[in-house]
N, C-alpha and C positions, 0 to 999 in steps of 0.2 A: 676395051673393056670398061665399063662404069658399073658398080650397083651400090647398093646402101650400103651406108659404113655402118657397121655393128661393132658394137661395145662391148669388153667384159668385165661386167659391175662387180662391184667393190664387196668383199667377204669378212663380216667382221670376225674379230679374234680377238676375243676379250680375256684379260687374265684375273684369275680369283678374287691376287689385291685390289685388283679398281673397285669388283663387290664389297669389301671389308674398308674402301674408303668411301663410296658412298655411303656405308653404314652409319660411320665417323661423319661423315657432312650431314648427315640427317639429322643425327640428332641431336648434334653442339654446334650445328652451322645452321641450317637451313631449317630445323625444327617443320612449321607450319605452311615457310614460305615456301611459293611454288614459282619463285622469280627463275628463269632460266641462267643456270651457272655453266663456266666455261671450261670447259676440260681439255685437254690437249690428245694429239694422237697421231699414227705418224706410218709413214708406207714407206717400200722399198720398191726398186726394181725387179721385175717379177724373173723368175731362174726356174725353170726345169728340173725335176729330183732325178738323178741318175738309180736306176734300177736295175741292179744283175743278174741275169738268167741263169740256165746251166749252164753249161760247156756247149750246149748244141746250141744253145740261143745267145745272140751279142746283148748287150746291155741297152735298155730302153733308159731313155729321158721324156720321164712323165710331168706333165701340166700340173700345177699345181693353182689352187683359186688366188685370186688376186684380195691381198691380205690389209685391210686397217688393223692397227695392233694398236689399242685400249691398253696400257697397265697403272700401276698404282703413280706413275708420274706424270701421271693425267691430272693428279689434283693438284700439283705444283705451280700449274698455272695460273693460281690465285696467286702464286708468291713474287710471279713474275720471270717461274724458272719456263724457260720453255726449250733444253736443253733433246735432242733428241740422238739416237746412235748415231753410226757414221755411216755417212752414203744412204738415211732416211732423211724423208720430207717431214717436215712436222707440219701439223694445222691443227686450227681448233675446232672443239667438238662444241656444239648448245645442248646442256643437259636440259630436260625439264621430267622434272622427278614430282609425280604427281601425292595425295597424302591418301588415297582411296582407289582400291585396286576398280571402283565404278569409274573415279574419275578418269583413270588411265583406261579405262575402256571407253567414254564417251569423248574424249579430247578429239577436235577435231583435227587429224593427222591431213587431209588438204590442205586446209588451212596455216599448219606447221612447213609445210613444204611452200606454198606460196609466198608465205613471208619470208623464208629464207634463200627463195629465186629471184624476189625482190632487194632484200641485200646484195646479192652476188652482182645483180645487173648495176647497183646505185655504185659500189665498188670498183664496177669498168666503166663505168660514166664517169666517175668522179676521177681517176687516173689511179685510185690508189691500188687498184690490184695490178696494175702494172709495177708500180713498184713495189708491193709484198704482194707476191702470185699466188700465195696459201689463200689467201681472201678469194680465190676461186674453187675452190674443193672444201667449203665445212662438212661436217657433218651435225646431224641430230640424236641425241637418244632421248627419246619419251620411255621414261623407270618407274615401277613401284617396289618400294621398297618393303618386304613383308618382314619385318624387324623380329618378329615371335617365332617365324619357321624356316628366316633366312633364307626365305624366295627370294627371287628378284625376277619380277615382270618387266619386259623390256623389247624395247625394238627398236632399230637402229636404220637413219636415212641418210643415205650420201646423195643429196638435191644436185639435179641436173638441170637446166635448161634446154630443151628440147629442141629441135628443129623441123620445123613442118609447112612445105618438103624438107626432106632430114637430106644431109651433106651428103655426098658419092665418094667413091673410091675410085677414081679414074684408073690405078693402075695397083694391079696383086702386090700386096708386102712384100719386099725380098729382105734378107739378110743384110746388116750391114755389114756383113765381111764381104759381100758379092756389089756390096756400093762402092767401098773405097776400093782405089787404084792397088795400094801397095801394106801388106801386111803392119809396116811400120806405121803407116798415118791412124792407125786404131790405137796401136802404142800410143802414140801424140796426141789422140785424141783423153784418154786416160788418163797421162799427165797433164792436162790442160786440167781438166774437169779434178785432180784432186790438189790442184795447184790453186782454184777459188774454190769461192763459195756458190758461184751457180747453180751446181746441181743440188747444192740443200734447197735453195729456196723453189727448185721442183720445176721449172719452166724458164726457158735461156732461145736467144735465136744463133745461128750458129752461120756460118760460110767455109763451103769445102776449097780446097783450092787441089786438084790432081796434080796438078804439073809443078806444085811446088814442094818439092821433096824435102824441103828443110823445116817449113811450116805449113803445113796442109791445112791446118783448122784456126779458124776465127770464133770467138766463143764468148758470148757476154749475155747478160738478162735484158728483160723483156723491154727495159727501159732505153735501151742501144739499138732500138730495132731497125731506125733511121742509119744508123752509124754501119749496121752489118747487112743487114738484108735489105733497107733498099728497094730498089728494083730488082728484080729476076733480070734485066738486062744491064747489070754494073759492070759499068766499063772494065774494071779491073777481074772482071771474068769469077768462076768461081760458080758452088750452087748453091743457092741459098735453102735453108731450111729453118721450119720450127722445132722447137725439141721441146720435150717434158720428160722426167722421170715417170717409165710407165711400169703402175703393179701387174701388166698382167704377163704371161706367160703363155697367151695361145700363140700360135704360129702363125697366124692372119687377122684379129681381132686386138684393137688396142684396147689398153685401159680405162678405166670410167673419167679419170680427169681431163683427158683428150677432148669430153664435152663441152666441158667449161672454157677451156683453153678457146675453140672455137667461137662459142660464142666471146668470147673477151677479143680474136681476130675480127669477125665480121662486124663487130661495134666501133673495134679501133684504130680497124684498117681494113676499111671496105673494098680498098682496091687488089687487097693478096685475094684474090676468087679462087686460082688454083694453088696448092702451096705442095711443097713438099716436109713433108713431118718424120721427124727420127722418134723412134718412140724409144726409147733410153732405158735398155734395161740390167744393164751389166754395173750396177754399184757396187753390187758385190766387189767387183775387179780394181774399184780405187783404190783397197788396201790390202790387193794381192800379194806386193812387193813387186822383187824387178822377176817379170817372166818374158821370153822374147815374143815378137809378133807370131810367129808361125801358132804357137801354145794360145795365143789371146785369141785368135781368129776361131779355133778351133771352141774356145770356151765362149765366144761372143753370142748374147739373146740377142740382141737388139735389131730392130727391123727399120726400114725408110720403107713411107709410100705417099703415094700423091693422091691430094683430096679436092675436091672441089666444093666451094667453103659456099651455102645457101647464102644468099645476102639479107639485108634485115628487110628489105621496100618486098620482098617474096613470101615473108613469114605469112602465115597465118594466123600466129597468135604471138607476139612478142615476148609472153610471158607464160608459157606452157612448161611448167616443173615434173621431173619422176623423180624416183630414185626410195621408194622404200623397201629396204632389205626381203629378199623371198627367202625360205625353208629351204633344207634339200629337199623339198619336192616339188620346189617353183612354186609354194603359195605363200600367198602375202597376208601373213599371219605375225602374229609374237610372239617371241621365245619366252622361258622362265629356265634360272640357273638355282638348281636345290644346293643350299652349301653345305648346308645340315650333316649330311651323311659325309662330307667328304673334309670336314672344321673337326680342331681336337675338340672332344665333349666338355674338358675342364674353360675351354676358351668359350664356346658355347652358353655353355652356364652364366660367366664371367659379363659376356654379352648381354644375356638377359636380365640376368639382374641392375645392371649400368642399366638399360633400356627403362625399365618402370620407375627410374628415378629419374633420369634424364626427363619422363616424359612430364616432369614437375613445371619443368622450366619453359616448356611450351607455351602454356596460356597461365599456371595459378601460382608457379612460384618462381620467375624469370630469373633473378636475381641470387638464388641462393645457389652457397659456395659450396656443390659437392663433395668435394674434392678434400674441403676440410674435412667435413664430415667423414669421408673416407680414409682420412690420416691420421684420425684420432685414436689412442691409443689407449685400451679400455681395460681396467681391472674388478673385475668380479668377484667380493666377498660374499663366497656363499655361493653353493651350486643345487640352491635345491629349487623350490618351487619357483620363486624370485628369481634366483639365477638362472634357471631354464629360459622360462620365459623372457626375461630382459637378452637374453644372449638372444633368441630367435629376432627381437625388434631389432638389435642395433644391427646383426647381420641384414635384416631387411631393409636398412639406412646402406650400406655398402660399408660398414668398417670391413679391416680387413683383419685387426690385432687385438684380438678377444682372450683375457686369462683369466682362470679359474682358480683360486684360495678355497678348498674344505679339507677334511678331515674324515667324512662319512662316508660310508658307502652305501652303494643302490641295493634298496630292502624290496620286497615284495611290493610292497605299498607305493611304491615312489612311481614305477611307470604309467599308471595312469592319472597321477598329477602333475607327473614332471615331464615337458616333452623330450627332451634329450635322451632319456632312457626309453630300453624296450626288457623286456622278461628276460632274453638272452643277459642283459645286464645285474642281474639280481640273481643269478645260481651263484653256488659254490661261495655263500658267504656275501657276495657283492663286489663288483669291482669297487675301486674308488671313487668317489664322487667328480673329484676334480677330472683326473685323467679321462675318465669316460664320457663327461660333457663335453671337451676338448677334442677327444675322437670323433663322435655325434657328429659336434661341428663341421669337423671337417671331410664327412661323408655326407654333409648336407650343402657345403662349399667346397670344393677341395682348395681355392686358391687362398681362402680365409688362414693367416697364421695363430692358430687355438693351441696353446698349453695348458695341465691340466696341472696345478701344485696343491700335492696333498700337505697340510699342516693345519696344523693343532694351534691356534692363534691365543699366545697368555692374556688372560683376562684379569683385572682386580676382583679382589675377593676367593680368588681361586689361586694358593700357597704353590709357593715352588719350594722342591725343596732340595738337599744339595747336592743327590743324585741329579737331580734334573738343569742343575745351573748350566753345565756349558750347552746342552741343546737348547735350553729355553733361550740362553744368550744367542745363537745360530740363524733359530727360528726369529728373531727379532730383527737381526739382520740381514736375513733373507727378503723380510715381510718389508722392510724401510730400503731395502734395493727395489722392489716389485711396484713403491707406490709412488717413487721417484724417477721409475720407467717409463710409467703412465702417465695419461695426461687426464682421465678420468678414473674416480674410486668409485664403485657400488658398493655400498654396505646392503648384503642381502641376506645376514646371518636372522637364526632365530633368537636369538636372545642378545640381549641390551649390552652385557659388561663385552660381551665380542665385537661389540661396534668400536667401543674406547678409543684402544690403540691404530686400527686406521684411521681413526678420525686426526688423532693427535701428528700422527705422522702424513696423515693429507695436509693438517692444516702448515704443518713443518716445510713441508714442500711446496705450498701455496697450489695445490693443486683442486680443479674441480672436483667435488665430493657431494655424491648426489644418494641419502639414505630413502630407504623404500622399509613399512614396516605395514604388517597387517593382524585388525583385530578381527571378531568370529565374524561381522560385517561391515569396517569399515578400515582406513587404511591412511597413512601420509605417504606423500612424496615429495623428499626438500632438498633443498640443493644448501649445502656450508657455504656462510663466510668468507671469502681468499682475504687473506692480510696484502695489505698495498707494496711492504716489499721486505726481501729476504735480511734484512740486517734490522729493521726496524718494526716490530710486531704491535705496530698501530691500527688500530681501528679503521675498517673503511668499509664499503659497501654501497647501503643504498639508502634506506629511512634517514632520516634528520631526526636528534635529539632535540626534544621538543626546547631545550632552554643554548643553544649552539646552532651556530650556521654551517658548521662541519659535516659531512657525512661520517654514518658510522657502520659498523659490518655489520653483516648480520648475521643471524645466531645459528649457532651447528644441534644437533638431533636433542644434546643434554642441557643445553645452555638456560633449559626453564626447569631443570631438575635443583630439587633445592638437597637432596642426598648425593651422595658420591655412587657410581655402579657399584655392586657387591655382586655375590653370590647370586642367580636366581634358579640355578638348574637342578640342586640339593633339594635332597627331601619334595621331591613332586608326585604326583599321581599322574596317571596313567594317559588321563586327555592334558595335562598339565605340561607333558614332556613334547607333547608332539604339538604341531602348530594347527589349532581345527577354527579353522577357517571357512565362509563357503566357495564352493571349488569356484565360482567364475571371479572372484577376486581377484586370483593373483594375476591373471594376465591385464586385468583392466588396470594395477598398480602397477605393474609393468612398462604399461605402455604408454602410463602417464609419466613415469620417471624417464623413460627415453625421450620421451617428447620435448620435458622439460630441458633433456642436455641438449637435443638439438634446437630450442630456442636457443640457448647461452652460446651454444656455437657462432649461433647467424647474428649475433650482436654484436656491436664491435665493440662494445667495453667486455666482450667474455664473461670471465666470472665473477666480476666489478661490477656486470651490469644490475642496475635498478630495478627492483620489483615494477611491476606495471601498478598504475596507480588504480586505486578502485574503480570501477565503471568503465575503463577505457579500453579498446580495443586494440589499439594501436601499442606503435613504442618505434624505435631506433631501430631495431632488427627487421630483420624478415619476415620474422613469424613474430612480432612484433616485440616486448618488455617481457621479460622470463620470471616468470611468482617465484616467488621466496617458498613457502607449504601450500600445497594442495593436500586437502581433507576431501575424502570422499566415502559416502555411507551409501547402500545398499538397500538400507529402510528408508522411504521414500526418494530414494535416486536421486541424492540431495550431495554438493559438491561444495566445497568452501577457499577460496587463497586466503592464507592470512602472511602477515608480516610481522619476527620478531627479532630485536638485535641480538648481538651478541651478549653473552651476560661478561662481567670482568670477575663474576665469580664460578663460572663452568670451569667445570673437573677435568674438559678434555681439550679447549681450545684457547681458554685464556692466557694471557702475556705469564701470567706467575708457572704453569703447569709448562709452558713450551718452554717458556726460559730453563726451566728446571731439567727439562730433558734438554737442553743444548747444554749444560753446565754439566751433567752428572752422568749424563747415557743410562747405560742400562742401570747403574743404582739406583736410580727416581725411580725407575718402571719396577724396580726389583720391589721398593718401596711398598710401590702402588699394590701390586698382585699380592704380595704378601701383607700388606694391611700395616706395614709396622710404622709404630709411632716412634718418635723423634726426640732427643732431649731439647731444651730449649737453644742450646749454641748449634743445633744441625744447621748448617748452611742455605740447605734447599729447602725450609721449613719456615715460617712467620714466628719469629720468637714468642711475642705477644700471644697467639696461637698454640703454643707447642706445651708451653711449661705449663701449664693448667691443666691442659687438654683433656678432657672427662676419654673413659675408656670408649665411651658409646659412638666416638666421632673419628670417621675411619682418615688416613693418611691426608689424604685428597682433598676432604674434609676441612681438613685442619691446614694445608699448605694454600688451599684459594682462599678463604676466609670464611666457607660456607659454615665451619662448627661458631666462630664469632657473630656471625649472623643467627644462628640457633640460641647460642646464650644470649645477646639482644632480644628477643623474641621472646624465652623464657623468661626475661625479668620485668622483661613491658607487662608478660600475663600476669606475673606476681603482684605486682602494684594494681591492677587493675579488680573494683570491688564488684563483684556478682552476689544480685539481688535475688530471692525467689518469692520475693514478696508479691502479691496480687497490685498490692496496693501501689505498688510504681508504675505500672500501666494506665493509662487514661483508657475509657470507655470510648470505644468505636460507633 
């Protein structure tokens, strides 16, 4: 009997994870490049499923396809892990993951396959696949990765070297339980094989010995071939064979790696023509434990047959490659795996969003730190127009820890200014402001952590009084845990005296403090001052004082205010209360104030860093030098950076105002809010300052030195003589 040896080709079996880590390689590894990377993968010996019938039918053992298993520790092979189960072959896979589902249709798949039947042959040239035999079985995936819809376009090659005329099968596969002599040499043969490591590395030459009942089998890799097999006429008798772990499970058809093996024989031992091949399929059985022969025989795949090996002077083409994966329906096509439908939706989400930031890094923003950005920890003063919108940017930066500070709740009017709300939000009164931007949030992310804290923030100018002390004290502690949690403050209120106390307690904490304020069309967005360190409330920043070669900080929202905050919300009319603005303002302040903290992020002096100097593009960071204010107007679409230091006579950031509350706690702020003046010996109060102190000059006034600078000023005007005479004028 001779006829053609037929194969049965390799079936892949890819698992979910390997999708969700090429996700991962795509976008923080391989981004644009289209370099072919290496992944691991790994086959067993192929076993028959036992199937039971009724009572009237015996139980069938069904064929199962000969399996590559792909999972997520496929990408560990960058790390150098190339660990696979036990009694599997591991090898590596060539990813080439294209960036366009055209280019993954135009790649030339010949081409893929030729080059990799030209490694395989340079590999048995060169001897190295004799000593690692996986260098004979790669495989290929050529991937598109559809990152938006979590397709995955893909097709999978396990490269063959052909033979043409193709090798014969001189004689029908029988069982290896009907090869060996005596039920126990299969035992021995078991113990051999989980006693090395042979059969991991998938291909071993072996020599049977019948008549020696005590050691039947000889067993060593491909490198021993001289040592075991020899001649087919070794004097010390015996029969020689080839073996490999074979995946497949037909009854008379070996596995696809059987090809390569061959051609790796007729290159590197032209004289085996005919050979005997064990095609190895019982791995399972190396960690059965102890079970006797009679049991093993009975469970034994594994087949012997004898081939007659083409020699290479007969080829007709030396390098004639197949091997790309067919459909169930035999065409050689490529699959697509939808994850979409079958991925949690909050993970999904989570995916897409990482994805449109990620894709910064591709080609326009290489360098910047995600990740920071992602761990920044963000407090929202004010959830109304301002805080809508600033929450929707920095959620579109990927923060994940977004908190809300108001007091208000959603009016009729608010949902079509403010995104975070809808009409459902505005019955019954209104929910809260805070609470309700917070839930928004988190039906608009769900993995994003949004709290929503309702409070009434004490402002100067507006009396506490002594029912109100120990909440107003609560609230104060609450509001200086919340800004010490964060690592960013927005001041997003409408009115000025409610900015104060974050500000004072930002700058207490040295923390980022970025105010956003808007008029009927025009608007600032500035980032505070940080003092250089927590014990000493020095000056630092960025400008240079024109007469010192020191840097000095720069100035927080009030620091050009020559009055202290007061009262502004008493006594208003009706457009006075509400913030009338036009509507496309607030999201352009918005998203310039985000913008702003994510320069200061990507700078590595943070919030130390340097305004950019006029005219220059560049700076230290990423997104280059972070502006001190941006001014921007509406009427003529006209933008401004300007730079100003800190004043040492502001009301809310200067060294006298913080020292004051680091000495006094909440009695300074009781101070503040309630207006009250000082006798001259008060502590927290400039003597000089206090014992004169005209009534008109509020607390804050009077403790930074802003009322002494007022009386300077009025006594310069005093002395100074105004003329209405024509006659002092010269003619023009």
């Amino acid at each position: 009997m001779s006829e053609t040896l037929r194969f049965e080709a390799f079936s892949s079996m890819v698992e979910p994870e390997f999708w969700s880590g090429l996700a991962h390689h795509k976008l923080h590894s391989a981004r644009l490049d289209t370099a072919r990377t290496v992944v691991r993968g790994e086959f067993s010996g192929g076993r028959r499923h036992a199937v039971r019938g009724n009572s009237a039918e015996p139980t069938q053992r069904l064929a199962v396809p000969a399996r590559l298993r792909v999972n997520q520790g496929a990408w560990e092979a960058a790390q150098g892990n190339t660990q696979q189960q036990a009694g599997a072959v591991g090898v590596n896979g060539y990813l080439h993951n294209t960036n366009t589902i055209e280019e993954f249709k135009k790649r030339d798949k010949g081409e893929l396959l030729r080059d990799a039947g030209a490694e395989i042959l340079e590999a048995i040239r060169s001897g190295r696949a004799t000593q690692t035999p996986e260098l004979l079985w790669p495989f290929l995936l050529l991937s598109f990765a559809d990152l938006k819809k979590y397709h995955f376009y893909h097709w999978f090659a396990f490269p063959a070297v052909t033979a043409d005329p193709p090798d014969m099968a001189t004689e029908a596969p029988a069982p290896l339980s009907s090869f060996i002599s005596r039920s126990s040499d299969l035992e021995h043969l078991l113990t051999t094989f989980a006693g090395s490591s042979v059969c991991a590395q998938g291909a071993f030459v072996a020599r049977y010995y019948p008549s020696n009942v005590d050691n039947p089998w000889r067993v060593g890799p491909l490198s021993e071939w001289s040592e075991i097999y020899g001649s087919d006429k070794a004097e010390d008798g015996g029969i020689a064979l080839l073996g490999f772990v074979d995946p497949s499970s037909h009854s008379t058809r070996p596995g696809w790696p059987l090809r390569n093996m061959l051609t790796w024989l007729r290159h590197c031992h032209p004289e085996a023509a005919n050979v005997n091949i064990l095609c190895f399929r019982d791995t399972a059985l190396l960690a059965g434990g102890a079970v006797d022969g009679a049991t093993l025989v009975q469970q034994c795949e594994s087949i012997v047959m004898r081939v007659n090996v083409t020699p290479v002077a007969s080829l007709t083409s030396e390098c004639q490659v197949s091997g790309w994966e067919r459909n169930e329906k035999q065409k050689l096509v490529p699959r697509i795996v939808n994850l979409s439908s079958t991925m949690d939706p909050v993970r999904l989400a989570e995916s897409a969003l990482d994805l449109n930031l990620q894709l910064m890094r591709w080609r326009l923003a290489p360098s910047i730190d995600l990740a920071k950005i992602a761990g920044t920890r963000a407090l929202l003063v004010g959830a109304g127009t301002l805080g809508a919108y600033t929450a929707r940017v920095l959620l579109a930066w990927g923060m994940r820890k977004i908190t809300f500070v108001d007091n208000g709740r959603v009016s009729f009017s608010n949902p079509a200014r403010q995104p975070l709300y809808d009409f459902e939000d505005s019955l019954d009164g209104g929910k809260p402001k805070a609470e309700a931007a917070a839930s928004s949030m988190r039906k608009i992310f769900p993995n994003v952590d949004s709290q929503g804290i309702q409070m009434t923030i004490p402002m100067p100018g507006h009396s506490i009084s002594a029912s109100e002390m120990d909440g107003t004290r609560a609230t104060v502690a609450r509001l200086d845990e919340l800004v010490a949690s964060h690592d960013v403050i927005f001041l997003l209120t409408d009115s000025r005296e409610s900015r104060w106390l974050p500000t004072l307690l930002g700058t207490l904490h040295r923390k980022i403090v970025i105010c956003v304020a808007l008029g009927f069309d025009s608007y600032v967005a500035m980032r505070h001052g940080v003092y250089a360190h927590d014990d000493d409330f020095e000056p630092m920043g960025a400008p240079k004082a024109a007469d010192s070669n020191e840097a000095v900080r720069l100035g927080c929202y009030f620091c050009n205010d020559v009055v202290a905050p007061t009262d502004s919300l008493s006594d208003r009319t009706l457009d006075q209360q509400c913030t009338v603005t036009r509507p496309g303002l607030a999201p352009i302040a918005s998203g310039t104030a985000v913008e702003l903290l994510t320069t200061i992020l990507q700078h590595p002096q943070g919030g130390h860093a340097p305004p950019a100097a006029p005219g220059a593009n560049d700076g230290a960071g990423e997104f280059g030098d972070p502006e001190h204010q941006i001014r921007g107007y509406l009427l003529g679409f006209r933008q401004h950076a300007i730079v100003g230091q800190a004043s040492s006579l502001c009301t809310a950031c200067s060294p006298s105002v913080i020292n004051a509350y680091r000495q006094h706690g909440f009695d300074f702020l009781l101070r503040a809010f309630n207006n009250t003046l000082v006798s001259e010996d008060a502590p927290h109060c400039a003597a000089e300052d206090s014992a004169d102190a005209p009534a008109d000059y509020s607390y804050l006034e009077t403790l930074t030195g802003l009322a002494a600078l007022h009386r300077q000023t009025d006594t310069m005007l005093e002395t100074i003589e105004w003329s209405e005479s024509d006659d002092d004028f010269e003619a023009i």
